[in-house]
MMTF fields as JSON, N, C-alpha, C and O atoms, coordinates in Angstrom:
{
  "mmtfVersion": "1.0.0",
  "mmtfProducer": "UNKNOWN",
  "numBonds": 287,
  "numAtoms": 288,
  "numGroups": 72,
  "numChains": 1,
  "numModels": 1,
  "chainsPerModel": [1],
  "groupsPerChain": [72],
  "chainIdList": ["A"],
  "bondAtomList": [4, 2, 8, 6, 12, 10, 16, 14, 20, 18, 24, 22, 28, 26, 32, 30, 36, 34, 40, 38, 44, 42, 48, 46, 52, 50, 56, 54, 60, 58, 64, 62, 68, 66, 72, 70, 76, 74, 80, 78, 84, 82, 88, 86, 92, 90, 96, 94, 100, 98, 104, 102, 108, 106, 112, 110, 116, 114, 120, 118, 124, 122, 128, 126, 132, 130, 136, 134, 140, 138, 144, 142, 148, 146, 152, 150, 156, 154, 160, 158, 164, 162, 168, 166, 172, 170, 176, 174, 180, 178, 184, 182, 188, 186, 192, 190, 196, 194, 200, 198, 204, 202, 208, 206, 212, 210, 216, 214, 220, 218, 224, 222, 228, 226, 232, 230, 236, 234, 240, 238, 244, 242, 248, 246, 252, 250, 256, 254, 260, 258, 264, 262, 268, 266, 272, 270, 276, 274, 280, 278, 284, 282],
  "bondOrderList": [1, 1, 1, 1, 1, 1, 1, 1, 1, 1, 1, 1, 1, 1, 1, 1, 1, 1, 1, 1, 1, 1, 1, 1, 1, 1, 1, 1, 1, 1, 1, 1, 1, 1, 1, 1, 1, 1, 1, 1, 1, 1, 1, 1, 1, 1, 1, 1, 1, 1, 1, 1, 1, 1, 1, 1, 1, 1, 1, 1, 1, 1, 1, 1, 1, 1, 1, 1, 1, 1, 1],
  "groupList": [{"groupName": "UNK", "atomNameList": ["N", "CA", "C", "O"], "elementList": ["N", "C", "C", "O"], "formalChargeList": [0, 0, 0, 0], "bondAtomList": [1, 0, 2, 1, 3, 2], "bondOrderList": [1, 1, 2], "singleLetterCode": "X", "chemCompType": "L-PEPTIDE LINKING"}],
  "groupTypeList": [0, 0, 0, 0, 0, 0, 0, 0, 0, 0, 0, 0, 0, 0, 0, 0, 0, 0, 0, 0, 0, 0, 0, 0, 0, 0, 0, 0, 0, 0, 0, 0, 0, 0, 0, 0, 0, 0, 0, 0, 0, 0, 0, 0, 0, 0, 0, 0, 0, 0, 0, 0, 0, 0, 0, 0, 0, 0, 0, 0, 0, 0, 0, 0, 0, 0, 0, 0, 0, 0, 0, 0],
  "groupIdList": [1, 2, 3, 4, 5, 6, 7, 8, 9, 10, 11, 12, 13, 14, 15, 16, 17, 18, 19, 20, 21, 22, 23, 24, 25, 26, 27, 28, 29, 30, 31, 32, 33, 34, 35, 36, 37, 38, 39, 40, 41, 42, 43, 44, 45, 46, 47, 48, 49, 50, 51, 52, 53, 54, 55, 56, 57, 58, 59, 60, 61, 62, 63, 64, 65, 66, 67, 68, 69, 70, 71, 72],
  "secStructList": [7, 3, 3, 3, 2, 2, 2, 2, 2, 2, 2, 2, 2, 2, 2, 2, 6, 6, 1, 7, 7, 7, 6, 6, 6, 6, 7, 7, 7, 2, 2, 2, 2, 2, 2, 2, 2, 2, 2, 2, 2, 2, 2, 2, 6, 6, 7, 1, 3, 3, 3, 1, 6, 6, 1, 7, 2, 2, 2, 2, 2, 6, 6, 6, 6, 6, 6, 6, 6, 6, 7, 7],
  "xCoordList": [1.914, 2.779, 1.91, 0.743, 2.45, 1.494, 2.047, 3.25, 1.485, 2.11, 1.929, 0.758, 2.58, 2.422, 1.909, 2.582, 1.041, 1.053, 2.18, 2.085, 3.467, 4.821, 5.317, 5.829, 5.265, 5.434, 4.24, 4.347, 3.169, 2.297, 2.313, 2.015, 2.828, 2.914, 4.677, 5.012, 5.339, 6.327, 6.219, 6.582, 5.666, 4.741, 4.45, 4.92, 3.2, 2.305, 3.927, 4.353, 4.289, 5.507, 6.489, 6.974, 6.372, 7.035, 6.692, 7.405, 5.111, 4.318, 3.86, 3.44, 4.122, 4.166, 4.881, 4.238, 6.19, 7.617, 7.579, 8.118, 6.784, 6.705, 5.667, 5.858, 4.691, 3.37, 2.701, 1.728, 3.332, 3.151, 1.909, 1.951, 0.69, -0.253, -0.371, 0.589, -1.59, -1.612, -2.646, -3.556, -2.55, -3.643, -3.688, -2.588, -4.463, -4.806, -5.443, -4.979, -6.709, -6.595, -6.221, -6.852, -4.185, -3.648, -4.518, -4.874, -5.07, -5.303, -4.806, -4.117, -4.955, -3.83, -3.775, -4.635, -3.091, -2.618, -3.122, -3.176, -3.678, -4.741, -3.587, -4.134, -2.169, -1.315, -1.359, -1.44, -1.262, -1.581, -2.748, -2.793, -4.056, -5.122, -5.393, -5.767, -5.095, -5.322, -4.846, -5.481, -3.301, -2.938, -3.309, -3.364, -3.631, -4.016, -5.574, -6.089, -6.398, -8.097, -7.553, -7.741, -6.51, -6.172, -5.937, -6.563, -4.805, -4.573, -5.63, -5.658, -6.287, -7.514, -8.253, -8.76, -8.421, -9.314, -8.389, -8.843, -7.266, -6.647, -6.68, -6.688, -6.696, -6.673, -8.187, -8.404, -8.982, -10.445, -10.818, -11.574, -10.235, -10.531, -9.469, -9.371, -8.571, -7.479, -6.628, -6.501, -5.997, -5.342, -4.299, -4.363, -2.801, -1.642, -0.628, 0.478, -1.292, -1.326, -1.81, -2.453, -1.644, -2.578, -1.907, -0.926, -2.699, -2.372, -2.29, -3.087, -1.303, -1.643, -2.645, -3.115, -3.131, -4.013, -5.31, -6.167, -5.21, -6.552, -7.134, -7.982, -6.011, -6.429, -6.005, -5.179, -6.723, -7.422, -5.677, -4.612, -6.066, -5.097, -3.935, -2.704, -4.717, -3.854, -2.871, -1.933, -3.454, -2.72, -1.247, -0.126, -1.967, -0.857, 0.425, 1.566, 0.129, 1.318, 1.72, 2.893, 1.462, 1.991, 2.406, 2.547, 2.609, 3.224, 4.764, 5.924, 4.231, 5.642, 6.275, 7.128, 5.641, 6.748, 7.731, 8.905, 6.98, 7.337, 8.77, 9.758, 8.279, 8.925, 10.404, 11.568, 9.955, 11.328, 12.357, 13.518, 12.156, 12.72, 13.785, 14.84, 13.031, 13.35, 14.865, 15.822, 14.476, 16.002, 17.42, 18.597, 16.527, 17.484, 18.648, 19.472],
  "yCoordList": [-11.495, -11.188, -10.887, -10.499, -11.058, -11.305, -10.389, -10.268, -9.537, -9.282, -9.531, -9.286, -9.871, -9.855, -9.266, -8.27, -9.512, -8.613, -7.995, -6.779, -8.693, -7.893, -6.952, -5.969, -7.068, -6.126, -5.072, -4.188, -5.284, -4.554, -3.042, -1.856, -3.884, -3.051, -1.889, -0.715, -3.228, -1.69, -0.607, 0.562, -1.163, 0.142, 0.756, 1.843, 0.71, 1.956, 2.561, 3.716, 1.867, 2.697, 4.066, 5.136, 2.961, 4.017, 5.221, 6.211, 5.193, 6.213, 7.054, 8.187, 6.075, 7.246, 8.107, 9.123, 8.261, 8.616, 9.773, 10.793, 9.701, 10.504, 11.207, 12.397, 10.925, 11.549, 11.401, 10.659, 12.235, 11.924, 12.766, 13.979, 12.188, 12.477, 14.154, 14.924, 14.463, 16.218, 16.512, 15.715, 17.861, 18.103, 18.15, 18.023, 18.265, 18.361, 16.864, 16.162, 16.458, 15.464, 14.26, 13.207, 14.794, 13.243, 12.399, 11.35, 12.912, 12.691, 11.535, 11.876, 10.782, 9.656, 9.993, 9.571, 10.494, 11.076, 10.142, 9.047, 10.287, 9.581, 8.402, 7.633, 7.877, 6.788, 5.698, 4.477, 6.688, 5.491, 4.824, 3.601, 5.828, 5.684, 4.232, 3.123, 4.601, 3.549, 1.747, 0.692, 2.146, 0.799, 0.048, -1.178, 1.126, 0.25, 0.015, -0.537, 0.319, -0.502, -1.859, -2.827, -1.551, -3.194, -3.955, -5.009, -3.819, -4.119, -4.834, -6.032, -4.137, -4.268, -5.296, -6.157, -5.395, -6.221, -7.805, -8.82, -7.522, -8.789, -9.501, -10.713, -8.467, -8.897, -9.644, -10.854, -8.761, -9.302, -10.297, -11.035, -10.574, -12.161, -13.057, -13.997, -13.003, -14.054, -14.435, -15.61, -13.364, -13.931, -13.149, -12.099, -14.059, -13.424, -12.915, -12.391, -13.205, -12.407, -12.395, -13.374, -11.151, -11.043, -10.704, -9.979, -11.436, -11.014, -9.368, -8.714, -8.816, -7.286, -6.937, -5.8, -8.205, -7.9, -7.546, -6.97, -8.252, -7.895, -7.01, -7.339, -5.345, -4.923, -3.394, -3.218, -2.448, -1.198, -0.421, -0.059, -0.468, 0.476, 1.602, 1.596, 2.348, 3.517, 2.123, 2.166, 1.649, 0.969, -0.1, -0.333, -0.539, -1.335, -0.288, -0.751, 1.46, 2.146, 2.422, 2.762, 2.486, 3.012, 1.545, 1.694, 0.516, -0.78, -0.783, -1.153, -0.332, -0.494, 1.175, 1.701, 1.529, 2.816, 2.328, 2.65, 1.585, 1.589, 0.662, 0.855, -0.638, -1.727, -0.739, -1.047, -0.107, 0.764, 1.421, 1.341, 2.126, 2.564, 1.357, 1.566, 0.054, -0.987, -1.556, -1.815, -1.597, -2.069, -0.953, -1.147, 0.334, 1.326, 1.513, 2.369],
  "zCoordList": [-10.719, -9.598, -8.378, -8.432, -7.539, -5.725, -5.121, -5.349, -4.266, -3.35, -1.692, -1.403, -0.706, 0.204, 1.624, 1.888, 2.534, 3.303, 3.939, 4.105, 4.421, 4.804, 4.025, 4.56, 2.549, 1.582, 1.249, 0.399, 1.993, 1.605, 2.752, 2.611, 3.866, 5.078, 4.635, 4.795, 4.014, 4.011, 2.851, 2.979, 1.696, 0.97, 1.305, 0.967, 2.479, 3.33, 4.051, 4.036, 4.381, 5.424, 4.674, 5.042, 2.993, 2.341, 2.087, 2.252, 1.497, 1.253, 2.689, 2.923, 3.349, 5.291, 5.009, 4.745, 4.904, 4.651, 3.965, 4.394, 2.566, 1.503, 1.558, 1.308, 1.781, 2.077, 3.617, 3.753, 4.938, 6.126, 6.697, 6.492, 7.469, 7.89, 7.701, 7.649, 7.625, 7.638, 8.477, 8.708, 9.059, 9.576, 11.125, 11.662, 11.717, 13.059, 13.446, 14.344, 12.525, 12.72, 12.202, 12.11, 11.6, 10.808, 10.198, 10.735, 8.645, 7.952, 7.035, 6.073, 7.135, 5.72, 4.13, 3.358, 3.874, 2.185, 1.534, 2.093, 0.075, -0.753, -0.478, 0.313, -0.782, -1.214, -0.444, -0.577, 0.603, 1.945, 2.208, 2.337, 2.326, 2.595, 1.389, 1.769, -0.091, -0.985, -0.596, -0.61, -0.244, 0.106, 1.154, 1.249, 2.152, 3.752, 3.58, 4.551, 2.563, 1.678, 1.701, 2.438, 0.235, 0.325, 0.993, 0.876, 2.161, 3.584, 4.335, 4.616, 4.547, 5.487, 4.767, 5.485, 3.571, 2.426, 2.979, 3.507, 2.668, 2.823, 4.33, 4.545, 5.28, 6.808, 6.724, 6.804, 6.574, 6.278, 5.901, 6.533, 4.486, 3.777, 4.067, 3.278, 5.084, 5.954, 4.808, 4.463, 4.167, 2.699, 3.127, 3.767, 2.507, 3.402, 1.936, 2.065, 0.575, -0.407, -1.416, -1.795, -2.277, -3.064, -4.514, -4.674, -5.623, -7.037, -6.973, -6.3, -7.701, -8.166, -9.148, -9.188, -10.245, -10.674, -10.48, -11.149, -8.907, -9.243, -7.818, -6.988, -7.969, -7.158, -7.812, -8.707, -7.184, -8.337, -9.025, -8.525, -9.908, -10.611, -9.749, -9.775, -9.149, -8.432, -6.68, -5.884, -6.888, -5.746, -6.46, -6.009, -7.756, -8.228, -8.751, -8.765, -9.273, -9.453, -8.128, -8.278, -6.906, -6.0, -5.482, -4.268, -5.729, -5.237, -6.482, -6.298, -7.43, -8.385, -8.482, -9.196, -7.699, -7.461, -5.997, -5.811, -5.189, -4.515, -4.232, -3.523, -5.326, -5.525, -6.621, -6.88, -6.805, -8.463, -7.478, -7.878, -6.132, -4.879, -4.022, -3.422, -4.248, -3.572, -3.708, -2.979, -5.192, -6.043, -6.371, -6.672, -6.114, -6.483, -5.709, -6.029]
}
């Protein structure tokens, strides 16, 4: 299964939502910070998506948490 950069962006949006910047200097919460790596990885290598396999563990549960929210 792939996911997309449009879907990748509203993940981060979700985990914005749930886990929103802290701090003085708006910090990005580990969830976010994880997915927008991948993000950036993908902007980087001009790839407009990407297998879930083969991208780190803590990012693929926070894509199917995110995706379990989606359908609900």
């Amino acid at each position: 299964m792939n996911i997309s950069l449009p879907e990748l962006e509203e993940a981060i949006n979700y985990w914005r939502t749930q886990r929103p910047a802290i701090g003085e200097e708006c910090a990005l919460s580990p969830e976010v910070n994880a997915l927008a790596t991948v993000y950036a990885l993908m902007i980087f290598n001009q790839v407009s998506s990407i297998a879930l396999e083969s991208i780190d563990a803590i990012s693929q549960k926070l894509i199917a948490v995110w995706r379990s929210h989606q359908t609900a």
